[in-house]
N, C-alpha and C positions, 0 to 999 in steps of 0.2 A: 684849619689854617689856610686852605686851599678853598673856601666857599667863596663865589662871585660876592653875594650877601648874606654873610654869616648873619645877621638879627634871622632873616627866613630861614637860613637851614636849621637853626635851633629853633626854632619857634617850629617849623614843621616835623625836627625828632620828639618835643615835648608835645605835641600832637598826637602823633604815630607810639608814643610811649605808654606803657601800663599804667595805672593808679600807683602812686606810690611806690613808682621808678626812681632810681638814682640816677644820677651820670657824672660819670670821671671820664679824664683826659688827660693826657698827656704832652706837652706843649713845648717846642725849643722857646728858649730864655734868647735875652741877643747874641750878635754873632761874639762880639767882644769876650763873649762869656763861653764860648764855642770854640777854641782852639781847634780842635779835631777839623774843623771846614775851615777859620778865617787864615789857618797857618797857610796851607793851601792855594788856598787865594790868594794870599797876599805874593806865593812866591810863583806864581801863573801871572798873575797882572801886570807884570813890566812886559809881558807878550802878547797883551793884548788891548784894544782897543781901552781907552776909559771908561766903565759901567756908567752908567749915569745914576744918580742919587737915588737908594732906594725909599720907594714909599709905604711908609708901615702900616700903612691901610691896606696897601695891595694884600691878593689872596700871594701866598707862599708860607716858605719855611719857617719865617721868623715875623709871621703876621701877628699871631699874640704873645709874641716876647714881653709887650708891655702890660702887667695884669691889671694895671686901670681899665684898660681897651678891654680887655676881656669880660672884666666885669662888666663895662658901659653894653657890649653886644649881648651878655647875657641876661641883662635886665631892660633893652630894650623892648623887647617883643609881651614884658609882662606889662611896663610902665603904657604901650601903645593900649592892650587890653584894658587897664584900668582907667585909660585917659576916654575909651569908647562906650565902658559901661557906666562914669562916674555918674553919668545924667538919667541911671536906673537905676538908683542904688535905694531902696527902700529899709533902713534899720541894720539888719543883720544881711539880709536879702539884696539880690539884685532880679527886680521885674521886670520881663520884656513881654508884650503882648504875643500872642499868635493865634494865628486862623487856621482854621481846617474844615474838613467835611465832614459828616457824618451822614455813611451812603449805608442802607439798609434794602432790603429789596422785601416785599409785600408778594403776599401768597398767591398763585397765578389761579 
């Protein structure tokens, strides 16, 4: 909820993650849906300045309230991957070329 860019921070836990890791989370819904904070709020705000409009993109508490978004950042980072290998894609395979060295040393 808190990532500058949640697509990288998930894409670098699925990374950093085991073969055949799972992942769960835990996520606030909107605030609407959240008495426990908006009652609060609501009875603090005639003391304080006007909030200005929050944006559900920002990183905070109620950044993936909405689970479209959630699903769209969690399937960004595979759809980037398959949009960069589609042009390797051999049958079942995906082929990318590479070079290397093969350094051997001869008997002095």
């Amino acid at each position: 909820m808190f990532f500058g860019d949640p697509v990288a921070a998930f894409a670098h836990m699925r990374r950093a993650a085991s073969d055949g890791a799972r992942m769960a989370f835990v996520c606030w819904r909107t605030l609407t849906e959240n008495p426990w904070m908006e009652v609060p709020m609501q009875a603090v705000s005639r003391h304080l300045p006007p909030r200005p409009k929050p944006n559900p993109q920002a990183p905070g508490m109620f950044a993936f309230a909405d689970p479209q978004r959630v699903s769209e950042v969690l399937t960004a980072a595979i759809a980037s991957i398959r949009e960069a290998l589609a042009a390797h894609v051999d049958g079942a395979s995906v082929r990318l070329p590479g070079a290397m060295w093969l350094v051997s040393s001869a008997p002095a």
